[in-house]
C-alpha positions as CSV (number, residue, x, y, z in Angstrom):
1,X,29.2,4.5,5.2
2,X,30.8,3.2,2.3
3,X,30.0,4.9,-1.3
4,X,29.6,2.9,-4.4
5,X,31.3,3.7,-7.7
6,X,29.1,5.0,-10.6
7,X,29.8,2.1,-12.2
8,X,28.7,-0.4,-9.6
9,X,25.5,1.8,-9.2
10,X,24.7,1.1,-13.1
11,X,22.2,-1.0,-14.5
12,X,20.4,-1.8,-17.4
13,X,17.1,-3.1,-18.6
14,X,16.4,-6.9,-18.6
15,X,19.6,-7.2,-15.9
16,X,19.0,-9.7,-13.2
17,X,20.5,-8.8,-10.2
18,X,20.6,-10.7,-6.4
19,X,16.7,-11.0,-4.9
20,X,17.6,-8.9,-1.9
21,X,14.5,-9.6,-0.3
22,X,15.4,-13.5,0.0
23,X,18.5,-12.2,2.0
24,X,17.2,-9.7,4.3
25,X,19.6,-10.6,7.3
26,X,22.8,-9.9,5.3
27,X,21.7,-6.1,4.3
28,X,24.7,-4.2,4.5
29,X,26.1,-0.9,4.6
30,X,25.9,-1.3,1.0
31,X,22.4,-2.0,0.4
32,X,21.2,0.6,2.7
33,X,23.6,3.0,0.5
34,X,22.1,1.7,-2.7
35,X,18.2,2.7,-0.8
36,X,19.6,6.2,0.0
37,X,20.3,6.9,-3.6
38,X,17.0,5.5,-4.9
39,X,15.7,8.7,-5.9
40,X,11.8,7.6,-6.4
41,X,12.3,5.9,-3.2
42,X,13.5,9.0,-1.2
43,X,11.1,11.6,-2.8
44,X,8.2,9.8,-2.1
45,X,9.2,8.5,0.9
46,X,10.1,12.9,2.7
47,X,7.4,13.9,1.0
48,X,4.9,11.9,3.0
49,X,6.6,12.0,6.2
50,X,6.2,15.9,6.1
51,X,3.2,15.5,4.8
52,X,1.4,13.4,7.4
53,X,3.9,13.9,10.6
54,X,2.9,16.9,13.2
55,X,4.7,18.9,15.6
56,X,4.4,16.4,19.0
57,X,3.5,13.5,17.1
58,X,5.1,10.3,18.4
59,X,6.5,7.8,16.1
60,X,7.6,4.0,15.8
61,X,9.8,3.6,13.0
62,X,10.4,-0.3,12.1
63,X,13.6,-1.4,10.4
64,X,14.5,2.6,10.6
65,X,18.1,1.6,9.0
66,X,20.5,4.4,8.6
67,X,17.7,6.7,10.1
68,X,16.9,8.4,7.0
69,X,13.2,8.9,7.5
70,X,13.2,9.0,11.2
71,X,15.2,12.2,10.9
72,X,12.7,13.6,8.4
73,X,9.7,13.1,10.8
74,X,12.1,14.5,13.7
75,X,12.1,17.9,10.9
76,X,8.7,17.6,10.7
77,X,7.8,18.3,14.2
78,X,8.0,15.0,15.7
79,X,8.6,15.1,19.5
80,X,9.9,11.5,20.0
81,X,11.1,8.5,17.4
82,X,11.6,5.5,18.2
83,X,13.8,3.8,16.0
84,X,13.5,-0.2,15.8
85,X,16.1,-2.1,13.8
86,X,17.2,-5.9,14.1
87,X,20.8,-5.0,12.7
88,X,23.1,-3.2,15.3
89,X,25.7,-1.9,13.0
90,X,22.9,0.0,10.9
91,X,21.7,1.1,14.0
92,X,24.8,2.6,14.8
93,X,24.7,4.9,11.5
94,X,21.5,6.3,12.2
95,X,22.4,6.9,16.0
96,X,25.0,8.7,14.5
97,X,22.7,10.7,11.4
98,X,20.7,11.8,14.0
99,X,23.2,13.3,16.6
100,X,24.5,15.2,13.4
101,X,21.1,16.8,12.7
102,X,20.4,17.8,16.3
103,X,17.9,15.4,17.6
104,X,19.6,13.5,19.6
105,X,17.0,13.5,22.6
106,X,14.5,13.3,20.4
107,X,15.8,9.2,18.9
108,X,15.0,6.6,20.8
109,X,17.0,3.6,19.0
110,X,16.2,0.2,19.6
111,X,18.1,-2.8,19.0
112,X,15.5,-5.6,18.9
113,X,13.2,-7.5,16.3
114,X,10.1,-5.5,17.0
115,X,7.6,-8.8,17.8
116,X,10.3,-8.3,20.9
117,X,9.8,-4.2,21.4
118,X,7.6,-3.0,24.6
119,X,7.4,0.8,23.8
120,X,6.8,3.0,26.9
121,X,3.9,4.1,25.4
122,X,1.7,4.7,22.5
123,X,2.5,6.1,19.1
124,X,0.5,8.4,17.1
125,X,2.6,6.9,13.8
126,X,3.9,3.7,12.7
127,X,6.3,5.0,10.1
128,X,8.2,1.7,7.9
129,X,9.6,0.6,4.3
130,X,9.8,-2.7,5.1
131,X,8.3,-3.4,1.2
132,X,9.6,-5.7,-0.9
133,X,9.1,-5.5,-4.3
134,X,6.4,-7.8,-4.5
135,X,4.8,-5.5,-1.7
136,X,4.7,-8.0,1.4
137,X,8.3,-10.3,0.3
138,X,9.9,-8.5,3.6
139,X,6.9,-10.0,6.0
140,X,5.6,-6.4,6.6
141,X,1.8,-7.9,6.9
142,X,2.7,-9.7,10.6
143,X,4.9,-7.6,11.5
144,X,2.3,-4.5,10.7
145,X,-0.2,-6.2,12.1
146,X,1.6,-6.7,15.3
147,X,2.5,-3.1,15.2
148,X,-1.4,-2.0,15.1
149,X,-2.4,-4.4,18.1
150,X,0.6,-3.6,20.5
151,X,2.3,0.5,18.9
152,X,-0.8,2.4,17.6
153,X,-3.0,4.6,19.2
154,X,-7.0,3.9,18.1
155,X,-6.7,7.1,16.1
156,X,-2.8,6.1,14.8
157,X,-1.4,6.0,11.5
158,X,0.3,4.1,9.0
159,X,3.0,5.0,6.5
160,X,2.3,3.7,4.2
161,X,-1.3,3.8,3.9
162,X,-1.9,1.2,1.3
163,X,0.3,-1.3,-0.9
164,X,-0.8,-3.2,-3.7
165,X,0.5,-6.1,-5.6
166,X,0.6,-6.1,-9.4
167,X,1.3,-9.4,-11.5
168,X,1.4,-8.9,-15.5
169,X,3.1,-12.2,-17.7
170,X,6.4,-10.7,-19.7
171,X,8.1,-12.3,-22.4
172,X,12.1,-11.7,-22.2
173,X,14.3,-14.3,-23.5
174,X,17.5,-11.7,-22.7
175,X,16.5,-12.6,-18.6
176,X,16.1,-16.3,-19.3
177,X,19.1,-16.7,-21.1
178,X,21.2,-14.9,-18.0
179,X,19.1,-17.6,-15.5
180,X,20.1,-20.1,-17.1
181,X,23.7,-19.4,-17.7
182,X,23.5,-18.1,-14.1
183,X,24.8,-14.1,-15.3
184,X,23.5,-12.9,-12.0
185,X,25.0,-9.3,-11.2
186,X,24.7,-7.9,-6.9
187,X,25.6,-4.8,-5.6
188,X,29.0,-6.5,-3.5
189,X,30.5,-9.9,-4.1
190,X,29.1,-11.0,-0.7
191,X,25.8,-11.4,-2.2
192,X,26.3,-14.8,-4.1
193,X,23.4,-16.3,-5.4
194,X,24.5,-20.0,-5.5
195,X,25.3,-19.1,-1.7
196,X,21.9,-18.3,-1.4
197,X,20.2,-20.9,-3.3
198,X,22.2,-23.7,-1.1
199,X,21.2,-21.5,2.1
200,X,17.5,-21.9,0.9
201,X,18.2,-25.4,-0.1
202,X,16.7,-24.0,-4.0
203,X,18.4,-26.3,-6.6
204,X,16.8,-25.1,-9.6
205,X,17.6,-21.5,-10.2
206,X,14.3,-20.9,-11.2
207,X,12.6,-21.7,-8.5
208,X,13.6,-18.2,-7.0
209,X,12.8,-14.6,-8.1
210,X,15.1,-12.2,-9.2
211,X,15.1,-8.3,-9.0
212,X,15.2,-6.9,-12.6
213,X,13.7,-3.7,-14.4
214,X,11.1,-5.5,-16.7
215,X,10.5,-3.1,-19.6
216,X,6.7,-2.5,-20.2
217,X,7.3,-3.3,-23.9
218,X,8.0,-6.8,-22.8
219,X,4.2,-7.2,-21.4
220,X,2.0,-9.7,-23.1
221,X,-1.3,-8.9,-21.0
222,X,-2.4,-6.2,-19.1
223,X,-1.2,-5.9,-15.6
224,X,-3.7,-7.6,-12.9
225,X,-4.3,-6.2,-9.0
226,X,-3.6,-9.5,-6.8
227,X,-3.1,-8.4,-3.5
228,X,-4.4,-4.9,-1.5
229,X,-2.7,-4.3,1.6
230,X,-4.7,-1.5,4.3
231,X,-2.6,-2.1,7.4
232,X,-6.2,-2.0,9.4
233,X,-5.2,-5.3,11.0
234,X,-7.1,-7.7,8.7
235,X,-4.0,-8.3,6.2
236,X,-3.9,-12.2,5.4
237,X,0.1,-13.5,5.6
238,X,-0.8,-16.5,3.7
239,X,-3.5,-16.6,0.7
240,X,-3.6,-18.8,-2.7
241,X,-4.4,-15.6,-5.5
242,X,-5.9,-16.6,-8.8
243,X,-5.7,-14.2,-12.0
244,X,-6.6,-14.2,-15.5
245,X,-4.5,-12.4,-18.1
246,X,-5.7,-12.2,-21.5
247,X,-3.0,-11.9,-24.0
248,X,-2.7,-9.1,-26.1
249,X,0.1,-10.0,-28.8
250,X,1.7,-13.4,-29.9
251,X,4.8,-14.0,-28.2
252,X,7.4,-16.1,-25.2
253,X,5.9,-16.3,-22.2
254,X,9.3,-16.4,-20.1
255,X,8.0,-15.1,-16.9
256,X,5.2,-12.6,-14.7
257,X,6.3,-9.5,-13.7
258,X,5.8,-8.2,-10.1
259,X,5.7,-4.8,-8.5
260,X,4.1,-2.7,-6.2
261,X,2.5,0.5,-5.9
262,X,1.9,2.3,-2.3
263,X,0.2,4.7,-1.4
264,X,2.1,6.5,1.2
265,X,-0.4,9.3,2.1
266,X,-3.5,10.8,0.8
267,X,-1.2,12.8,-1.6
268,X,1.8,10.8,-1.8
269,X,1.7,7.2,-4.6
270,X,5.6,5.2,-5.0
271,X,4.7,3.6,-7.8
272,X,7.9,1.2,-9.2
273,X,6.7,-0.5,-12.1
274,X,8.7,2.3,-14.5
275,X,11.1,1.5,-16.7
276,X,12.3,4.4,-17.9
277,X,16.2,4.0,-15.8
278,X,17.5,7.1,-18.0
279,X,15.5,9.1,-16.6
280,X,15.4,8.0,-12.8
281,X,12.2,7.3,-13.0
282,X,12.9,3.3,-12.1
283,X,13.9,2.2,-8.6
284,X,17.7,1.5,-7.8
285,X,17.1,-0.3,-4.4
286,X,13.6,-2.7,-5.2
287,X,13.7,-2.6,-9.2
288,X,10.8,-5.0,-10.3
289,X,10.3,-9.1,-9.2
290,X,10.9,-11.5,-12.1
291,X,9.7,-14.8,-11.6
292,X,10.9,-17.3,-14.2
293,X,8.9,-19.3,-16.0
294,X,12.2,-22.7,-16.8
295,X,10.2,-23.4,-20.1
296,X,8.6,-20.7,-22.3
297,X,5.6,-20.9,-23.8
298,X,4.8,-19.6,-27.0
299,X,1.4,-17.6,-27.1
300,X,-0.7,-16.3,-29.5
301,X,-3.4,-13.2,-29.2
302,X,-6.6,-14.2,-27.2
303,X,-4.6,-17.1,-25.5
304,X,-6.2,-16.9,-21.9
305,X,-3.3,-17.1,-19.0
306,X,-4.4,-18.3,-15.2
307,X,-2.1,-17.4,-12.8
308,X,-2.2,-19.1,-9.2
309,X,0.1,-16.7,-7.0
310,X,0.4,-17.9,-3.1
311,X,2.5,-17.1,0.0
312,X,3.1,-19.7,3.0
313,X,5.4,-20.6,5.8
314,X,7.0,-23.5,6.0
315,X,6.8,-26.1,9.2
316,X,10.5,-24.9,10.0
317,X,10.8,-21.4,10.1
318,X,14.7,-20.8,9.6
319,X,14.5,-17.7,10.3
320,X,11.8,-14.6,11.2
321,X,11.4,-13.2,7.5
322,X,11.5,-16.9,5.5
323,X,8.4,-16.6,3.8
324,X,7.9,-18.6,0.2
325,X,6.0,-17.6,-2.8
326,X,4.8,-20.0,-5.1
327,X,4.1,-19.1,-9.0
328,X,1.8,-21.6,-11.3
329,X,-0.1,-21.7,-14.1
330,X,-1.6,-22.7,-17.4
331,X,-2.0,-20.9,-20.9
332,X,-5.3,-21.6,-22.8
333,X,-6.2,-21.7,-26.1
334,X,-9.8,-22.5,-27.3
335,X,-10.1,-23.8,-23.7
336,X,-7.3,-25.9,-24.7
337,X,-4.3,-26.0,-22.1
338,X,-1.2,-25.1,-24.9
339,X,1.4,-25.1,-21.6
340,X,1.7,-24.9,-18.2
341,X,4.3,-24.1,-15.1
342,X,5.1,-24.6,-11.6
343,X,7.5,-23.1,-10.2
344,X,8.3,-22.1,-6.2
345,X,10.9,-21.0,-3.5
346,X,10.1,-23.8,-1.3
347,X,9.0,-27.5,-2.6
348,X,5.5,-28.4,-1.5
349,X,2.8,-31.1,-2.7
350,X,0.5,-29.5,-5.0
């Protein structure tokens, strides 16, 4: 695999960077480099696989990638992985990860979108990372609930246990400026946004997220829970989410913040909404989702902001992961309406 410089692995605060999530059939060797040095990520991630994986357990790892957690369930005791991944190429890296740590009988790669898997026979764990960093913006929820009906045993488990979806409105006029001047940074040059705008058929560029560390000091409102994830088969795909934010200090609405905390075991929580980068405590590969608001709105203390946050399909499914989020809203004051926004990743009636 390629390595990236220190340089090109560097990032500030308040960057915007390529929404990898929108993309997810052009993932590279370079991405999946950038996930293996996400430290969070990575800790979190062994941690529960050794914590919930037993000798002779079998597992069905989805989107395994470069095999990085397929080989620490194999260390944990596993007696067979099978390693499902759409992209052949990565496949071929964690055929080859494998074969170097000795477990070569024990990896059962797959070349295949899983909806297209028939596994041989039951697994004890489903074992993925197919998050996003709004929690479900990689279309985990069918494909996990797919995996329950046709992989699990009645007694299986999931890793992760539980994902939630946090929204909280921001105020950063340093990431609007760069959104509307277009200063989009991406790990290669073959992730262009303007590529991917025409390939989404987006013409304003705020009508898409973008992955950026959001600094906490930039919050105007206490964070809100707007989606809970259990993986017991009941997960909704599409939903229309309404939240209320009080707001806490005068200031530009530019934007709502999204993350997602997971937990991966019973002793395990990822939680990305850091934003301390110094001190690795943010996440290289997921980072936080910004969605931009294309006119601020100035707010004062006790303004009241309601948030409706949805998730659809269109009629025409391009492609298996095109899902679009939708991100409106109005700012009260004395149940006065002081602003309001609409913004979206595909163009609907409302």
């Amino acid at each position: 695999m390629r390595y990236q410089t220190p340089e090109q692995m560097k990032y500030e605060g308040e960057e915007i960077w390529f929404p990898l999530s929108e993309d997810i059939l052009s993932w590279d060797e370079d991405f999946h480099t950038l996930m293996l040095n996400d430290e969070i990520r990575m800790a979190a991630y062994e941690a529960a696989i050794k914590e919930i994986v037993k000798p002779n357990a079998v597992v069905a790892e989805i989107g395994t990638g470069t095999g990085i957690l397929a080989q620490w369930a194999l260390e944990a005791g596993a007696r067979k992985v099978f390693g499902i991944d759409i992209n052949n190429k990565i496949l071929e890296f964690a055929k080859d990860r494998i074969k170097r740590a000795g477990f070569v009988d024990k990896f059962i790669p797959i070349n295949k979108i899983s909806y297209e898997v028939e596994l041989p026979e039951k697994v004890d764990i489903v074992l993925s990372e197919i998050l996003g960093n709004l929690g479900d913006n990689e279309d985990m929820t069918p494909i996990l609930n797919d995996a329950r009906k046709r992989f699990l045993t009645n007694d299986g488990i999931f890793i992760p246990k539980q994902v939630q979806t946090y929204l909280v409105p921001v105020s950063s006029p340093k990431i609007h400026e760069q959104i509307k001047t277009k200063e989009c940074r991406s790990i290669t040059t073959s992730y262009n946004l303007q590529e991917l705008l025409n390939k989404l058929g987006i013409k304003n560029k705020f009508d898409i997220y973008y992955d950026a560390i959001v600094p906490l000091s930039s919050y105007l409102a206490e964070p809100s829970l707007a989606k809970s994830f259990s993986f017991d088969g009941t997960d909704e795909a599409t939903y229309r989410i309404e939240t209320t934010h009080k707001i806490n200090k005068t200031g530009l609405l530019t934007g709502i913040k999204g993350y997602f905390i997971a937990n991966l075991s019973n002793d395990v929580t990822l939680d990305i909404s850091g934003d301390d980068i110094a001190g690795r405590k943010t996440s290289d590969c997921w980072k936080h989702c910004y969605m931009p608001i294309e006119n601020p709105i100035s707010v004062e203390q006790n303004d009241v902001l309601q948030i409706i946050f949805s998730r659809s399909y269109p009629k025409e499914k391009s492609s298996p992961f095109r899902q679009f989020y939708r991100w409106q809203g109005k700012v009260l004051r004395d149940s006065k309406i002081v602003g309001e926004f609409n913004h979206g990743t595909y163009k609907v009636s409302v």
